[in-house]
C-alpha positions as CSV (number, residue, x, y, z in Angstrom):
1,X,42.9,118.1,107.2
2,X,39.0,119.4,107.5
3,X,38.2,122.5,109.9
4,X,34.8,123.4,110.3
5,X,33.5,126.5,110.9
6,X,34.2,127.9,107.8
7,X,34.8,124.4,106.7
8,X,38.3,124.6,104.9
9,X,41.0,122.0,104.0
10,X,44.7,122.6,104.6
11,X,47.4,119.9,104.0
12,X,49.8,120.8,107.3
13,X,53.0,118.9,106.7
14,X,55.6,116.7,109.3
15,X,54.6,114.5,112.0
16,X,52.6,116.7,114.7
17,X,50.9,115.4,118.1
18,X,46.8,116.9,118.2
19,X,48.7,119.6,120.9
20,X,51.3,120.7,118.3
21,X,48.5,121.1,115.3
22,X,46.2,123.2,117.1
23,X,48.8,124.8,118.2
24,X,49.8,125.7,115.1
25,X,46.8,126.9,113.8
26,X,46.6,129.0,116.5
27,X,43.6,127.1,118.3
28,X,42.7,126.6,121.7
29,X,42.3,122.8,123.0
30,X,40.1,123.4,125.5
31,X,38.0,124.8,122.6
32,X,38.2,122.3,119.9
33,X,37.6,118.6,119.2
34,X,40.4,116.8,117.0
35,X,39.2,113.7,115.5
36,X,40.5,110.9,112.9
37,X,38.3,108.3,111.2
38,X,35.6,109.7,113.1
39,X,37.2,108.6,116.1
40,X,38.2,111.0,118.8
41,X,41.6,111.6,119.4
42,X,44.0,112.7,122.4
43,X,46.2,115.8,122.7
44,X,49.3,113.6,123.1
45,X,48.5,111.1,119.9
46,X,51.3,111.3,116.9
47,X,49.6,112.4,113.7
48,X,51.4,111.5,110.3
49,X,51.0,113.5,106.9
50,X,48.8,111.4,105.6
51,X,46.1,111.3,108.1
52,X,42.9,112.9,107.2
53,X,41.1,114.7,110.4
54,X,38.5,116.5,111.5
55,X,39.1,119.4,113.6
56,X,35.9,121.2,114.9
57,X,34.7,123.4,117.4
58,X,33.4,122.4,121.1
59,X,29.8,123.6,121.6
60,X,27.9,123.0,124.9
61,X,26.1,119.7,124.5
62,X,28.3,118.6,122.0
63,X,30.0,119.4,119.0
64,X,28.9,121.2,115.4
């Protein structure tokens, strides 16, 4: 997994829905963007172990 702002990779292990992960890390949804192959992603979508994604930061007009 890739979190930006300070960029930083974490391998975060089980099945988790986006919801569950950010929860996790302690992250607000409303607040951050979760994205896979540099598609957008729901709060309710399954993500396995070996999925590589983006999580990043909502800024007004868009994201950084």
């Amino acid at each position: 997994m890739i979190l930006r702002n300070p960029r930083r990779e974490l391998d975060i292990s089980g099945p988790k829905t986006v919801i569950n992960l950010l929860a996790t890390l302690d992250l607000n949804r409303e607040a951050h963007l979760v994205m896979r192959d540099g598609e957008l992603i729901p709060g309710d979508a399954a993500l396995g172990e070996d999925d590589v994604i983006e999580v990043r930061p909502v800024i007004s007009g868009g994201f950084s």
